[in-house]
N, C-alpha and C positions, 0 to 999 in steps of 0.2 A: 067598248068606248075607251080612249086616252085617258088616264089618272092621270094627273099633273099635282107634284106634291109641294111647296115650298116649304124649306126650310131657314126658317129666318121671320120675322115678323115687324121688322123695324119700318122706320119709314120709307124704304124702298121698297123691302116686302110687301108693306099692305097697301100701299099705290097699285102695286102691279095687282094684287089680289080682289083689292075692290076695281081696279078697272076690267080685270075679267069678267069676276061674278057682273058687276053692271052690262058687259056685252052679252053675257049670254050666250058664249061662242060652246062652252063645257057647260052640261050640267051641273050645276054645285056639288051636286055628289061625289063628283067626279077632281074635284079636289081638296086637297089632304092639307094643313098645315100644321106647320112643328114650330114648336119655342119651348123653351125653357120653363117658361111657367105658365099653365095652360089657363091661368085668372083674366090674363093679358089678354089672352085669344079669345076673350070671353064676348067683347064689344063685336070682334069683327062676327063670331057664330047670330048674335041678338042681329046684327045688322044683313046676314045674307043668311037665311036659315037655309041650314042643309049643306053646309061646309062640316066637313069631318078633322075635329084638332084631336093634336097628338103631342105628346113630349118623346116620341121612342122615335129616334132618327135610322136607326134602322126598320124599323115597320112600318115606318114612310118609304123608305128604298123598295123594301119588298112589294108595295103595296102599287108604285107610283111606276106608270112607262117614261115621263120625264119628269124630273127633278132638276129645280130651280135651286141654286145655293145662293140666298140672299141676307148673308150674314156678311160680318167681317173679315176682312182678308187673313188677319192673322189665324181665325178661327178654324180656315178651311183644311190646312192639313192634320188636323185633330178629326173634325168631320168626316170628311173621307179615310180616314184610319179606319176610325169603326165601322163603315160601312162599304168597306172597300168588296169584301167577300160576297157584299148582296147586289155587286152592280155585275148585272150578267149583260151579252156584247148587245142585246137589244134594246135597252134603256138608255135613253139619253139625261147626259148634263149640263146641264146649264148651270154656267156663272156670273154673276152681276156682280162681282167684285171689283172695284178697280185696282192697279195692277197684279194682278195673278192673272199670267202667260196662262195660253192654251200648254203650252210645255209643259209650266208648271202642272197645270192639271194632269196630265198625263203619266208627268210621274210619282205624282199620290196615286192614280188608278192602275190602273195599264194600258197596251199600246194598244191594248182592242175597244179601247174607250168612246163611245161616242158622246163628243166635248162639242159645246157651242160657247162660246163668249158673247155676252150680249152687254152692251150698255144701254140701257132705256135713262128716261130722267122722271122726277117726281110729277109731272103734269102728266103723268097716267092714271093719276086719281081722278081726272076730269076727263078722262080720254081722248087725250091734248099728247101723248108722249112720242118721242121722237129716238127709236130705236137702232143699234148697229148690229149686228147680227154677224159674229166670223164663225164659220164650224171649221173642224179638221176635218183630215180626210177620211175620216171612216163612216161620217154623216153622208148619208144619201141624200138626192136633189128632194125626191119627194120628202125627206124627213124637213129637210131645209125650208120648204117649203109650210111644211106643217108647222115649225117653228115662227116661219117668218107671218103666219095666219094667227097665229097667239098674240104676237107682240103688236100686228095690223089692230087688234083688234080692241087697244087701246090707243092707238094713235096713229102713227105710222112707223114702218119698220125699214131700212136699208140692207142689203147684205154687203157688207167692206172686208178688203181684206186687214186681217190679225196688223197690218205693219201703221194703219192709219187711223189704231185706237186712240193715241193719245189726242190727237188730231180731234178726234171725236166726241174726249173727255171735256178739251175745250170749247170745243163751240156748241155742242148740246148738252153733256151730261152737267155739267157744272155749269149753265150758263142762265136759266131759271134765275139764279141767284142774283147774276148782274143785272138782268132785267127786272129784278123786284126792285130791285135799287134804284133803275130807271125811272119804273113807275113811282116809286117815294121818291124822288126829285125833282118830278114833275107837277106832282099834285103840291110841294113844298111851294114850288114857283106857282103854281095859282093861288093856293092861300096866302103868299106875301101880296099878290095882287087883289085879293079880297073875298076868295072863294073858301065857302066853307069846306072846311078837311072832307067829311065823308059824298059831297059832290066832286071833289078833288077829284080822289080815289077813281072815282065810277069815270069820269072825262079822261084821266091817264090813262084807264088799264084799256078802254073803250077803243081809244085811240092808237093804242099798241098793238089789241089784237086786230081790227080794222088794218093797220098797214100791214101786218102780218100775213093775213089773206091777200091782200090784195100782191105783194111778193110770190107765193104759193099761187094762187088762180088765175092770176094773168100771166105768168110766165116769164114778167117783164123784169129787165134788169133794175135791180134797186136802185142805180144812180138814174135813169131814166124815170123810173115813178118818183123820186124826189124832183127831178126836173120841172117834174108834173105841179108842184106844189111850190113849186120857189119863183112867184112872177115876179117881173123886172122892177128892180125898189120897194119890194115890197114887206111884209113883216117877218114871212119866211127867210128870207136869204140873209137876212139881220140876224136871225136865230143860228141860218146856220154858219155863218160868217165869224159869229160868238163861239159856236161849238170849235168851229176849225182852231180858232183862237189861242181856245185853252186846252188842245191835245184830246180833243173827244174819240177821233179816229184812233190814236195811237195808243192810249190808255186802255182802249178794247182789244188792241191786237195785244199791247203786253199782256193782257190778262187772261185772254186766250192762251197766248204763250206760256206764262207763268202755269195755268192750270195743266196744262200738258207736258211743260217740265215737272212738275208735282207728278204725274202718273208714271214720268217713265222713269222716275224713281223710286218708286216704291215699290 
Protein backbone atom coordinates (compact mmCIF):
# COMPACT_ATOMS: atom_id res chain seq x y z
CA UNK A 1 0.00 0.00 0.00
CA UNK A 2 1.26 3.86 -0.74
CA UNK A 3 2.48 5.80 2.58
CA UNK A 4 1.90 9.39 1.89
CA UNK A 5 3.81 11.32 4.64
CA UNK A 6 3.10 15.25 5.05
CA UNK A 7 5.44 17.28 6.32
CA UNK A 8 3.95 20.48 7.45
CA UNK A 9 0.78 20.95 9.41
CA UNK A 10 -0.32 24.30 8.87
CA UNK A 11 -3.47 25.33 7.20
CA UNK A 12 -2.71 23.94 4.00
CA UNK A 13 -1.36 20.89 5.29
CA UNK A 14 -4.39 19.88 7.37
CA UNK A 15 -6.82 20.89 4.52
CA UNK A 16 -5.27 18.60 2.39
CA UNK A 17 -4.99 15.87 5.26
CA UNK A 18 -8.38 15.95 6.47
CA UNK A 19 -9.70 16.13 2.90
CA UNK A 20 -7.89 12.79 2.38
CA UNK A 21 -8.54 10.93 5.51
CA UNK A 22 -12.46 12.12 4.92
CA UNK A 23 -12.21 10.49 1.25
CA UNK A 24 -11.11 7.48 2.19
CA UNK A 25 -8.93 7.13 -0.90
CA UNK A 26 -5.54 5.79 1.76
CA UNK A 27 -6.02 3.97 4.68
CA UNK A 28 -5.23 6.27 7.70
CA UNK A 29 -2.43 4.13 8.45
CA UNK A 30 -1.24 4.76 5.63
CA UNK A 31 -0.32 8.32 6.42
CA UNK A 32 2.31 9.69 8.26
CA UNK A 33 2.39 13.42 9.61
CA UNK A 34 5.33 15.60 10.72
CA UNK A 35 5.43 19.08 12.58
CA UNK A 36 7.43 20.36 15.00
CA UNK A 37 5.43 19.80 17.83
CA UNK A 38 3.60 16.75 18.04
CA UNK A 39 0.73 18.54 20.83
CA UNK A 40 -0.44 20.41 17.64
CA UNK A 41 -0.80 17.09 15.72
CA UNK A 42 -2.68 16.07 18.63
CA UNK A 43 -6.39 17.44 17.29
CA UNK A 44 -5.87 16.17 13.76
CA UNK A 45 -4.88 12.19 15.46
CA UNK A 46 -8.49 12.79 18.04
CA UNK A 47 -10.30 13.69 14.76
CA UNK A 48 -9.06 10.67 12.21
CA UNK A 49 -7.90 7.81 14.45
CA UNK A 50 -5.27 5.97 12.98
CA UNK A 51 -3.10 8.75 11.32
CA UNK A 52 0.54 8.08 12.54
CA UNK A 53 2.46 11.67 13.79
CA UNK A 54 5.93 12.07 13.94
CA UNK A 55 8.38 15.12 14.67
CA UNK A 56 11.67 12.99 12.86
CA UNK A 57 11.42 14.36 9.07
CA UNK A 58 13.60 11.94 8.15
CA UNK A 59 11.61 8.77 9.40
CA UNK A 60 8.90 10.17 7.43
CA UNK A 61 11.13 10.01 4.18
CA UNK A 62 12.03 6.55 5.07
CA UNK A 63 8.79 5.56 5.90
CA UNK A 64 6.50 7.45 3.11
CA UNK A 65 6.53 6.42 -1.10
CA UNK A 66 5.32 10.01 -1.48
CA UNK A 67 6.07 12.97 0.39
CA UNK A 68 3.97 16.09 0.46
CA UNK A 69 6.29 19.39 1.51
CA UNK A 70 3.63 21.56 2.90
CA UNK A 71 5.49 24.03 4.91
CA UNK A 72 7.04 27.32 4.11
CA UNK A 73 8.98 28.02 1.12
CA UNK A 74 11.89 29.36 3.00
CA UNK A 75 11.77 26.30 5.07
CA UNK A 76 12.36 23.86 2.13
CA UNK A 77 15.86 23.92 1.65
CA UNK A 78 16.81 23.07 5.16
CA UNK A 79 14.18 20.19 4.89
CA UNK A 80 15.60 18.61 2.13
CA UNK A 81 19.01 19.01 3.41
CA UNK A 82 18.35 16.52 6.06
CA UNK A 83 16.66 14.40 4.28
CA UNK A 84 18.12 14.53 1.09
CA UNK A 85 20.24 10.88 1.65
CA UNK A 86 16.78 9.08 2.34
CA UNK A 87 15.14 10.13 -1.01
CA UNK A 88 15.90 7.05 -2.96
CA UNK A 89 14.83 7.45 -7.24
CA UNK A 90 11.37 5.68 -6.14
CA UNK A 91 9.76 8.19 -3.97
CA UNK A 92 8.16 10.86 -4.88
CA UNK A 93 7.93 14.76 -3.97
CA UNK A 94 5.64 16.89 -3.75
CA UNK A 95 5.56 20.58 -3.15
CA UNK A 96 2.84 22.94 -2.17
CA UNK A 97 4.86 25.73 -1.75
CA UNK A 98 4.42 28.74 -3.67
CA UNK A 99 7.18 30.00 -5.63
CA UNK A 100 9.74 27.22 -5.34
CA UNK A 101 10.51 26.02 -9.06
CA UNK A 102 10.45 22.46 -9.86
CA UNK A 103 14.36 23.42 -10.64
CA UNK A 104 14.55 24.70 -7.44
CA UNK A 105 13.68 21.31 -6.03
CA UNK A 106 15.95 19.52 -8.03
CA UNK A 107 18.71 21.19 -6.92
CA UNK A 108 18.26 20.60 -3.09
CA UNK A 109 17.62 16.70 -4.28
CA UNK A 110 19.15 15.48 -7.36
CA UNK A 111 18.53 15.00 -11.09
CA UNK A 112 16.98 11.50 -10.27
CA UNK A 113 14.36 13.25 -8.25
CA UNK A 114 10.79 12.53 -8.70
CA UNK A 115 9.28 16.23 -8.17
CA UNK A 116 5.75 17.15 -8.63
CA UNK A 117 4.49 20.71 -7.97
CA UNK A 118 1.04 20.96 -7.04
CA UNK A 119 -1.04 23.93 -6.07
CA UNK A 120 -4.22 22.92 -4.38
CA UNK A 121 -6.39 25.73 -2.36
CA UNK A 122 -7.70 25.62 1.26
CA UNK A 123 -11.41 24.35 0.06
CA UNK A 124 -9.99 20.94 0.43
CA UNK A 125 -11.08 20.89 3.85
CA UNK A 126 -14.60 20.41 2.37
CA UNK A 127 -13.61 18.56 -0.68
CA UNK A 128 -14.22 21.58 -2.76
CA UNK A 129 -10.29 21.98 -3.78
CA UNK A 130 -9.19 22.94 -7.13
CA UNK A 131 -5.68 21.40 -7.87
CA UNK A 132 -2.64 22.01 -10.65
CA UNK A 133 -0.52 19.36 -10.75
CA UNK A 134 3.25 19.83 -12.88
CA UNK A 135 5.68 16.85 -12.46
CA UNK A 136 9.21 16.65 -14.09
CA UNK A 137 10.44 14.34 -16.31
CA UNK A 138 11.35 11.70 -14.27
CA UNK A 139 7.52 11.20 -12.94
CA UNK A 140 5.88 8.29 -14.88
CA UNK A 141 2.22 8.82 -16.43
CA UNK A 142 1.07 6.20 -14.20
CA UNK A 143 2.73 7.98 -11.10
CA UNK A 144 1.13 11.18 -12.49
CA UNK A 145 -1.68 9.58 -12.45
CA UNK A 146 -1.73 8.22 -9.01
CA UNK A 147 -0.82 11.74 -7.97
CA UNK A 148 -3.45 13.27 -9.78
CA UNK A 149 -6.08 10.43 -7.91
CA UNK A 150 -4.92 12.06 -4.49
CA UNK A 151 -5.57 15.46 -5.13
CA UNK A 152 -9.11 14.20 -7.30
CA UNK A 153 -10.01 13.13 -4.22
CA UNK A 154 -10.53 16.13 -2.61
CA UNK A 155 -11.64 18.15 -5.25
CA UNK A 156 -10.56 18.35 -8.54
CA UNK A 157 -7.18 18.06 -9.82
CA UNK A 158 -5.65 19.54 -13.35
CA UNK A 159 -2.27 18.46 -14.89
CA UNK A 160 -0.68 22.22 -16.32
CA UNK A 161 2.41 22.93 -17.38
CA UNK A 162 5.35 24.28 -14.59
CA UNK A 163 5.10 27.80 -17.01
CA UNK A 164 1.18 28.48 -16.14
CA UNK A 165 1.64 28.41 -12.20
CA UNK A 166 1.45 31.74 -11.49
CA UNK A 167 -1.52 31.93 -13.61
CA UNK A 168 -2.83 29.30 -11.32
CA UNK A 169 -1.73 31.02 -8.02
CA UNK A 170 -4.16 33.69 -9.25
CA UNK A 171 -7.20 32.42 -10.25
CA UNK A 172 -7.36 29.33 -7.78
CA UNK A 173 -4.87 29.20 -5.25
CA UNK A 174 -5.38 32.59 -3.75
CA UNK A 175 -8.79 33.26 -5.01
CA UNK A 176 -10.92 31.56 -1.96
CA UNK A 177 -9.84 34.72 -0.43
CA UNK A 178 -11.59 37.11 -3.01
CA UNK A 179 -14.53 35.18 -3.01
CA UNK A 180 -15.02 35.41 0.80
CA UNK A 181 -14.93 38.93 0.39
CA UNK A 182 -17.50 38.52 -2.20
CA UNK A 183 -19.67 36.60 -0.09
CA UNK A 184 -19.20 39.40 3.03
CA UNK A 185 -20.30 42.09 0.57
CA UNK A 186 -23.22 40.59 -0.36
CA UNK A 187 -24.64 39.45 2.79
CA UNK A 188 -23.52 43.49 3.95
CA UNK A 189 -25.85 44.59 1.06
CA UNK A 190 -28.82 42.43 2.37
CA UNK A 191 -28.56 43.52 5.87
CA UNK A 192 -28.33 47.35 4.72
CA UNK A 193 -31.60 46.20 3.14
CA UNK A 194 -32.92 44.52 6.33
CA UNK A 195 -31.80 40.90 6.31
CA UNK A 196 -30.55 39.54 9.29
CA UNK A 197 -26.65 38.95 9.09
CA UNK A 198 -26.59 35.15 9.69
CA UNK A 199 -29.66 34.71 6.91
CA UNK A 200 -27.31 36.95 4.97
CA UNK A 201 -24.41 34.62 5.07
CA UNK A 202 -26.41 31.37 4.13
CA UNK A 203 -28.39 33.49 0.83
CA UNK A 204 -24.63 34.83 -0.44
CA UNK A 205 -22.71 31.81 0.04
CA UNK A 206 -25.88 29.73 -1.29
CA UNK A 207 -25.98 31.72 -4.27
CA UNK A 208 -22.33 31.55 -5.03
CA UNK A 209 -21.97 28.02 -4.95
CA UNK A 210 -25.25 27.56 -7.01
CA UNK A 211 -23.73 29.77 -10.02
CA UNK A 212 -20.62 27.97 -9.51
CA UNK A 213 -22.04 24.64 -10.44
CA UNK A 214 -24.18 25.74 -12.74
CA UNK A 215 -20.59 27.23 -14.68
CA UNK A 216 -19.02 23.67 -13.94
CA UNK A 217 -22.17 21.37 -15.05
CA UNK A 218 -23.60 22.99 -17.79
CA UNK A 219 -20.63 23.63 -19.60
CA UNK A 220 -22.13 26.95 -20.46
CA UNK A 221 -20.11 30.08 -20.95
CA UNK A 222 -20.52 32.50 -18.00
CA UNK A 223 -21.53 35.47 -20.03
CA UNK A 224 -24.31 33.31 -21.51
CA UNK A 225 -25.65 31.93 -17.93
CA UNK A 226 -25.62 35.58 -16.83
CA UNK A 227 -27.54 36.56 -19.94
CA UNK A 228 -29.82 33.96 -18.53
CA UNK A 229 -30.52 36.17 -15.46
CA UNK A 230 -30.39 39.66 -16.70
CA UNK A 231 -34.14 40.21 -18.25
CA UNK A 232 -34.76 43.26 -20.26
CA UNK A 233 -35.24 46.41 -17.45
CA UNK A 234 -35.00 44.37 -14.95
CA UNK A 235 -33.23 44.25 -11.26
CA UNK A 236 -30.36 42.24 -12.58
CA UNK A 237 -28.96 44.40 -15.42
CA UNK A 238 -29.32 47.48 -12.71
CA UNK A 239 -26.88 45.38 -10.55
CA UNK A 240 -24.89 44.52 -13.14
CA UNK A 241 -24.79 47.91 -14.97
CA UNK A 242 -23.66 49.17 -11.04
CA UNK A 243 -20.91 46.54 -10.97
CA UNK A 244 -19.65 47.59 -14.51
CA UNK A 245 -19.79 50.98 -12.99
CA UNK A 246 -17.39 50.88 -10.51
CA UNK A 247 -14.53 48.44 -12.01
CA UNK A 248 -16.01 45.12 -10.69
CA UNK A 249 -14.55 43.36 -13.83
CA UNK A 250 -11.26 45.04 -13.80
CA UNK A 251 -10.48 44.93 -9.99
CA UNK A 252 -10.69 41.06 -10.43
CA UNK A 253 -8.29 40.82 -13.30
CA UNK A 254 -5.72 43.25 -11.26
CA UNK A 255 -6.02 41.00 -8.50
CA UNK A 256 -5.56 38.09 -10.33
CA UNK A 257 -2.69 39.76 -11.79
CA UNK A 258 -1.29 41.28 -8.67
CA UNK A 259 -1.41 37.58 -7.08
CA UNK A 260 0.53 36.21 -9.86
CA UNK A 261 2.93 38.92 -9.85
CA UNK A 262 3.46 38.15 -6.02
CA UNK A 263 4.34 34.43 -7.03
CA UNK A 264 6.56 34.95 -9.75
CA UNK A 265 8.47 36.84 -7.45
CA UNK A 266 9.11 35.05 -4.87
Amino acid sequence: MTKIGFIGAGNMGTAMIRGLAKANLIARENIIVCGRNIEKLKPLETEFNGLALTTDTEKLVEQADIIILAVKPYTIPEILNTVKNKLTPEKIVISVAAGVTIKDLEELTSAETKIVRVMPNTPALVGAAMSSISPNANVTQQEIDEVSAIFASFGEAEVVSENLMDAVIGVSGSSPAYVYMFIEALADGAVLNGMPRDKAYKFAAQAVLGAAKMVLETGEHPGKLKDMVTSPGGTTIEAVKSLENNGFRSAVINAVQAAAQKNSSM
